[in-house]
N, C-alpha and C positions, 0 to 999 in steps of 0.2 A: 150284856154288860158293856158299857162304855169306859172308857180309858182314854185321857187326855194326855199325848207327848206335846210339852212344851220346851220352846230352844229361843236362844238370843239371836236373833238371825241375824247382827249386823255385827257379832262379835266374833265369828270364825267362818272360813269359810266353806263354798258347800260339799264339799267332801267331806268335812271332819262332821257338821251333821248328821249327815247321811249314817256315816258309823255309829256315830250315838245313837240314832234312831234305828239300827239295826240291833244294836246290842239290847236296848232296851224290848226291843219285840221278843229277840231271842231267850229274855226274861221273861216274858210273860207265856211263852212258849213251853217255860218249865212247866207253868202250872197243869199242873191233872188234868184238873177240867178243864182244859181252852180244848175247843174242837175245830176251831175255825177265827182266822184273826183276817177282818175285814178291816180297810183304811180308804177314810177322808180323809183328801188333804186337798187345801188351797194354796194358789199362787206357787211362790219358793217352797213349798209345804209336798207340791207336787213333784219339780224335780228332786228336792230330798228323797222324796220315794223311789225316786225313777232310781237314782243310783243307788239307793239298798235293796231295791229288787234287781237290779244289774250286778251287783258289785257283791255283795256284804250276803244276800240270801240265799243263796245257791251255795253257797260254803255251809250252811245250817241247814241239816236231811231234815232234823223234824220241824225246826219253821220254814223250811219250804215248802213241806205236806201242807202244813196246815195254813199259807197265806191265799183267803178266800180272794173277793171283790174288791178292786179299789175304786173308786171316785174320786176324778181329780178335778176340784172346783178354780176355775179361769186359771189353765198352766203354761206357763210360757215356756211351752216345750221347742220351742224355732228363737226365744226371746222376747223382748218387749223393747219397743220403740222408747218408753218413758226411760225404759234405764239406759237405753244406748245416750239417749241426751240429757240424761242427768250426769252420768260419770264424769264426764271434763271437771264439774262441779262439785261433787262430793265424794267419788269413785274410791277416793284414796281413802274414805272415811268407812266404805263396807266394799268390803272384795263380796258378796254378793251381788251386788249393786251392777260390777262389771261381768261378773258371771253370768247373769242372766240377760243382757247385752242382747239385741237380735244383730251384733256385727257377724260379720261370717267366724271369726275368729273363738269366741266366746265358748265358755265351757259347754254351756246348753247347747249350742249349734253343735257341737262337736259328738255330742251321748248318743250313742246308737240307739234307733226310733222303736226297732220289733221287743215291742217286752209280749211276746206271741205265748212265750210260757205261763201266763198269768191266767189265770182261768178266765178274768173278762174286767173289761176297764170300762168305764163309763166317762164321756166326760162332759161337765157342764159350762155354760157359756156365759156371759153376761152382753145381753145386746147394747150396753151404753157404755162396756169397758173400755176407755179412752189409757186403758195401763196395756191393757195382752187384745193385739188384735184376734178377734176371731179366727183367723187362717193359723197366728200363730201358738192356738191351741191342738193343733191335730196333733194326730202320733200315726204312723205305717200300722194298719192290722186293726186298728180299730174303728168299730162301726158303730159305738151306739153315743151319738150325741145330741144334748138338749139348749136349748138356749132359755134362760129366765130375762125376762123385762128388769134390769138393773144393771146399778155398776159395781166394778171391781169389786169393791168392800160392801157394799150395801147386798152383794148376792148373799150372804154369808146370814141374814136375817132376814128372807123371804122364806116367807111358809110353801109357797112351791119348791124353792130350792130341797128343802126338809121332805117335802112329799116325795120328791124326784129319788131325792140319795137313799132313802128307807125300801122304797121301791125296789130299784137298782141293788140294792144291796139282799133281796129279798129274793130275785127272778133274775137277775143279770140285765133287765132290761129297763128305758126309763119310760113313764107314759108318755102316751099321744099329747102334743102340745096341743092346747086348747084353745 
């Protein structure tokens, strides 16, 4: 069963996400039946996660048993170059914007990298993403990544993408690039 969290991401900043999307997992946690809560997330969609699995999920025994696989599509776990040089510019318009910054300073540079507790992260790439360099997709501890022929937003509607994350979410692993 799929479940869609939606957020305004230019209207609060990534903390207070984070919590909401913590909270709301920890809802669907109640349910009986969930035996396993697996997450995609793209872009800022990814450090959201990073910090409710840092922050927010380990305070919750039963939604920490049960947080399977994540997949995180093009994340700017180190930052993005676009946003270090858009902020002079609009910065003051999304505290995101400056959050995910690749300056040294920036929340993202700052989140500690081992999320080793997680059963297994996968993460996907876009080779033409002119937004999140490929370097600044890594994270410490993880080993399984893919790259798709596309950009930033365009990965998000590749039926490889789709093949890769179902995969990944299935075996912990993503196939052979072809």
């Amino acid at each position: 069963q799929v479940q869609l969290w939606g957020y305004r991401s230019f209207l609060s900043d990534t903390a207070t996400h984070a919590q909401h999307f913590a909270s709301w997992l920890s809802q669907l946690a109640l349910n009986a039946t969930c035996t396993r809560i697996h997450i995609v997330a793209h872009s800022l969609g990814s450090i959201v996660t990073r910090l409710a699995l840092l922050h927010h999920v380990p305070q919750d025994p039963r939604l920490a048993e049960l947080i399977g696989r994540t997949v995180m599509i093009c994340p700017p776990n180190h930052g993005s170059h676009a946003a270090r040089r858009l902020t002079p510019w609009v910065g003051w318009l999304s505290r995101p914007l400056v959050e995910l910054s690749d300056s040294p300073h920036s929340l993202v540079r700052s989140l500690p990298e081992d999320l080793a507790l997680r059963p297994a992260i996968g993460i996907i790439r876009a080779s033409r993403d002119y937004v999140v360099s490929p370097g600044s997709t890594e994270l410490q501890g993880v080993t399984q990544y893919t790259t798709i022929p596309a950009t930033h937003s365009s990965v998000l509607f590749s039926r490889r993408t789709a093949e890769q994350t179902l995969h990944f979410l299935s075996t912990g692993k993503f196939l052979p690039n072809s």
